[in-house]
C-alpha positions as CSV (number, residue, x, y, z in Angstrom):
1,X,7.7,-5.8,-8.7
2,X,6.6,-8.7,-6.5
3,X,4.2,-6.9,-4.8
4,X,2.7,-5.2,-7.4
5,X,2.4,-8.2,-9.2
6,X,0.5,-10.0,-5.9
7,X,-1.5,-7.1,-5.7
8,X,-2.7,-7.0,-9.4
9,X,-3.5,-10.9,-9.3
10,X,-4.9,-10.6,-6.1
11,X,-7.8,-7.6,-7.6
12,X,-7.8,-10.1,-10.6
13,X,-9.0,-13.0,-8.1
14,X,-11.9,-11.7,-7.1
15,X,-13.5,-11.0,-10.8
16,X,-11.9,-9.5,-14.4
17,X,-11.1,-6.0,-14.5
18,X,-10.0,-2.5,-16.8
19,X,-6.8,-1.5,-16.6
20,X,-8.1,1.8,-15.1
21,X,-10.4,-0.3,-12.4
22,X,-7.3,-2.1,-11.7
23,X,-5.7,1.1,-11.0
24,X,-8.3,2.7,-8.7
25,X,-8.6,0.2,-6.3
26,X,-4.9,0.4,-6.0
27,X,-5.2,4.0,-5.1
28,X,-8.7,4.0,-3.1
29,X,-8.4,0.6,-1.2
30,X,-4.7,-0.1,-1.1
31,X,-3.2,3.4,-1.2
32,X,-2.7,3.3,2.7
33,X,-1.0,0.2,3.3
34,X,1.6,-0.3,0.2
35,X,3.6,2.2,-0.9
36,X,3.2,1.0,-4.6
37,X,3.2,3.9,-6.8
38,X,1.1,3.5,-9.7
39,X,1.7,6.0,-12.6
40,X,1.1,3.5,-15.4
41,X,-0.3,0.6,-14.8
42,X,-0.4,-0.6,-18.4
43,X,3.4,-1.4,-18.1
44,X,2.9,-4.0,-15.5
45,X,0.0,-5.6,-17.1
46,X,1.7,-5.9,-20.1
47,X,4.5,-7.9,-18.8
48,X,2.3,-10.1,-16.6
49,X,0.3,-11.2,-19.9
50,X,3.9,-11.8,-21.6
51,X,4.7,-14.2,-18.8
52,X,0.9,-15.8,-19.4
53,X,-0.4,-14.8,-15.5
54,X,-3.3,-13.0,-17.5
55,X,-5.2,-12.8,-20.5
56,X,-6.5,-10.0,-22.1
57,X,-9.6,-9.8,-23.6
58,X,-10.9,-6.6,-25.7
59,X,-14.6,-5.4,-25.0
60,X,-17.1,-2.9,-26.4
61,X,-17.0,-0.3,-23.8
62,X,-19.2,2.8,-23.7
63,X,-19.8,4.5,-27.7
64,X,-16.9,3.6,-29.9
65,X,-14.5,2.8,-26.7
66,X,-12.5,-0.5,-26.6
67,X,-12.0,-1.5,-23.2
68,X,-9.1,-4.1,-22.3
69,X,-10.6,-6.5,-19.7
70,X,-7.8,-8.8,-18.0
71,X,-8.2,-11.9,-15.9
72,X,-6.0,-14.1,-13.7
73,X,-4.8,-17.3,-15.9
74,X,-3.9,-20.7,-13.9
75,X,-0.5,-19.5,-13.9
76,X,-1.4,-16.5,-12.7
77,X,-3.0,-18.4,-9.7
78,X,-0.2,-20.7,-9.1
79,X,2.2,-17.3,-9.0
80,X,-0.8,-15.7,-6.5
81,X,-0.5,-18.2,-4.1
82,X,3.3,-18.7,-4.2
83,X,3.9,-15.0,-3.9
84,X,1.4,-14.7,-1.1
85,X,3.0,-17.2,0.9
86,X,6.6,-15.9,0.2
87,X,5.0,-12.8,1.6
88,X,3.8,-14.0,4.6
89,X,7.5,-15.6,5.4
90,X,9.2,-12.5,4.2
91,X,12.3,-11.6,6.7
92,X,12.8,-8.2,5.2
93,X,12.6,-5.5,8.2
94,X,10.5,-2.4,7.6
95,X,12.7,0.0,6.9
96,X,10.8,3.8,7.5
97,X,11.8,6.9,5.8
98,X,12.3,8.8,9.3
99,X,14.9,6.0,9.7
100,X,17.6,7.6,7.3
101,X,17.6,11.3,8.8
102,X,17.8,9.3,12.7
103,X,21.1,8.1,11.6
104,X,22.2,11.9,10.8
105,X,20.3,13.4,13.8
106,X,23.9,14.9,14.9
107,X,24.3,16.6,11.3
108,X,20.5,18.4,11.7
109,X,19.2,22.2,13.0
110,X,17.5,21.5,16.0
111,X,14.8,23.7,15.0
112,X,14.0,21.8,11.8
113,X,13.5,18.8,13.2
114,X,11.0,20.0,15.6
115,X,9.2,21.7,13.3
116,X,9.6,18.5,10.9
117,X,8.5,16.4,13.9
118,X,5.4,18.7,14.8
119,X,4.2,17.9,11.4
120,X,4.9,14.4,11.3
121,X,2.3,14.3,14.4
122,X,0.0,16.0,12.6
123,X,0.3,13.9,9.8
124,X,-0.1,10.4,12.4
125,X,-3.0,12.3,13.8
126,X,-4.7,12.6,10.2
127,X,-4.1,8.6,9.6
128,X,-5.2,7.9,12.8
129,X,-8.4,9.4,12.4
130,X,-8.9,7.7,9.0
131,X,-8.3,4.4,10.2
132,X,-10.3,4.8,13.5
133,X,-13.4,6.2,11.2
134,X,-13.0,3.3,8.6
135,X,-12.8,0.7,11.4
136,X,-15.6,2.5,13.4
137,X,-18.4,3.2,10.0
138,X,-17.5,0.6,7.6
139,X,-19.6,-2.0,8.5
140,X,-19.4,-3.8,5.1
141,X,-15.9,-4.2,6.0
142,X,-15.0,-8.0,5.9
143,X,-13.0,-9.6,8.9
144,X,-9.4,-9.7,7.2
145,X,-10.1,-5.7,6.1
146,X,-10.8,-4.9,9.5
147,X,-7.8,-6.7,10.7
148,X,-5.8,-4.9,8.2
149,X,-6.7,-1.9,9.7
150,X,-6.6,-2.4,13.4
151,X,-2.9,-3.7,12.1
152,X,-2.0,-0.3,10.7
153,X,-3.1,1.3,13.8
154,X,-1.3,-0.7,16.1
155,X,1.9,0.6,14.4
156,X,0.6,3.9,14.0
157,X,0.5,3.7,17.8
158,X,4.1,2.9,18.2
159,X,5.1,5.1,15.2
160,X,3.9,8.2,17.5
161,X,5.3,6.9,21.1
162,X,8.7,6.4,19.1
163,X,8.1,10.2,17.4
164,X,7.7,11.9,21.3
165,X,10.6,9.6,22.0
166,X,13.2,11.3,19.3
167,X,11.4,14.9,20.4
168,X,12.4,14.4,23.7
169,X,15.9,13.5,22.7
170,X,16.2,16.6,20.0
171,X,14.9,18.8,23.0
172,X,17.9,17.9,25.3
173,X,20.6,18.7,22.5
């Protein structure tokens, strides 16, 4: 919930948005690094206003439409910059799906996780060639966007050295 509720005042910082603006850049700009899943996010919005970190403000939208239009309140800035920083110390390790079925590599077909593994390079190769085009093409991209990316693909990089590494030691079981 803390990140969601850093990422939500962080949109909110840069101007007053819908509920379903809020959403989309969630999806579109944040979707590869977090892995915040965002069925609803009128839920989290609600809350956040109850704990006054933004207001709500209702709009004439398009026809007959009522939008909802929320903004960051001084609290909500104060909780910004506080989670940001507690972000930026944060001690947790990543912890990586592929961790979990490592521990039970004994307990696994052989076969499967090849073929698991094969895709999993597939899939790195995919995200790799997103991130290389984004950092290549976008060049509206600000510094700390760039950064971001170069970031991801530094551990997409070790992600796939450390992928050959457990092929290699499935193939000598």
């Amino acid at each position: 919930m803390k990140i969601q509720r850093l990422i939500i005042l962080g949109i909110l910082k840069e101007r007053p948005r819908h509920g379903y603006e809020i959403k989309k850049i969630i999806q579109k700009d944040l979707g590869l690094f977090t892995s915040l899943e965002n069925k609803s996010i009128y839920y989290p919005l609600q809350i956040m206003e109850n704990k006054n970190l933004i207001s709500k403000d209702t709009v004439q939208g398009k026809g007959k439409l009522l939008r909802h239009v929320y903004s960051i309140t001084p609290l909500g800035e104060k909780e910004f910059l506080h989670l940001a920083q507690e972000a930026l110390l944060s001690e947790k390790r990543p912890f990586i799906d592929i961790d979990i079925p490592l521990y039970f590599l004994p307990h696994l077909e052989k076969k499967e996780i090849m073929a698991r593994l094969r895709l999993r390079k597939r899939f790195l190769d995919k995200v790799r060639t997103w991130l290389t085009g984004n950092i290549a093409e976008k060049k509206e991209l600000l510094p700390h966007q760039r950064l971001l990316l170069k970031h991801h693909l530094n551990l997409l990089n070790t992600e796939e050295k450390f992928v050959e590494e457990i092929i290699e030691i499935v193939k000598e079981r």
